[in-house]
C-alpha positions in Angstrom: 233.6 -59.4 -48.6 234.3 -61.3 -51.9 237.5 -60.8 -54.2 239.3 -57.7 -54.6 240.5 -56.2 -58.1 244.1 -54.9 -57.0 245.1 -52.0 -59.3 248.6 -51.3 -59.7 248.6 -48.9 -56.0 247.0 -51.2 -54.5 249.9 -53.8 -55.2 252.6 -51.2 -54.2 251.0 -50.8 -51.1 251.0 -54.6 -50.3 254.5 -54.5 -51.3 255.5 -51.4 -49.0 253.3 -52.6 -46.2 255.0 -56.7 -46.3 258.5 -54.5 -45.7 256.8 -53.4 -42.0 254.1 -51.1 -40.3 253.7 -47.6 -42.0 251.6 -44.9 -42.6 249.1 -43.5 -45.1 251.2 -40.6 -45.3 254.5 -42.3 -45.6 253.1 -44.8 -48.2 252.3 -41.6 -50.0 255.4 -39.9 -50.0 257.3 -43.2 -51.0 254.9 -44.5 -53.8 254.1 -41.1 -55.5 250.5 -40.8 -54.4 248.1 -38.5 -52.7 247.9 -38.9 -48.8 243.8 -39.0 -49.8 244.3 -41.5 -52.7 246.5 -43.7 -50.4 243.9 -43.5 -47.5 241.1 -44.2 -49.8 242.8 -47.4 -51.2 243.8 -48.5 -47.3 240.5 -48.8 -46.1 239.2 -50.4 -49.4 242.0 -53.0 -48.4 241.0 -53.0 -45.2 237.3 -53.6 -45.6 238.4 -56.7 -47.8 240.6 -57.9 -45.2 244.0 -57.3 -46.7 245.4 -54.9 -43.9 244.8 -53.9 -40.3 244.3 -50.5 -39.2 246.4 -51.3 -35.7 245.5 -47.5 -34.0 247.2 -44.1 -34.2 247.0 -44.4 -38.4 249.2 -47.4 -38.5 249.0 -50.4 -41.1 250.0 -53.6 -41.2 249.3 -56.4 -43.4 246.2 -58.6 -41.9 247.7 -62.0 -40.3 245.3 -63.9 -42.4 246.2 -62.5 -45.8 248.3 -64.4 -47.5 247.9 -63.6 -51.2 250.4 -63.0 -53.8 250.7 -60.2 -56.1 250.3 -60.3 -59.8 
């Protein structure tokens, strides 16, 4: 897929998710969003290559993203 617009989740995310493995509902709870919201904005990520869906509802940061956040 081509470039990504991150919105402001979508950075707190990448931030939470460079601190270790978690999960949508976690993510949720820390960052003050919906489990739905969160889950929604994973797999967006995801389908751009930004995380890895490892099994069981775990993400992780994808080894090949190496991006920075603005």
């Amino acid at each position: 897929m081509g470039n990504i617009d991150l919105n402001d989740a979508d950075k707190k995310i990448i931030a939470a998710l460079r601190e270790g493995r978690n999960l949508p509902a976690n993510l949720a709870d820390e960052l003050g969003y919906s489990r739905q919201y969160i889950q929604n904005r994973l797999t967006r990520l995801r389908e751009h290559g930004i995380v890895d869906n490892i099994g069981r509802g775990v993400y992780e940061l994808a080894e090949e993203y190496n991006g920075t956040i603005n």
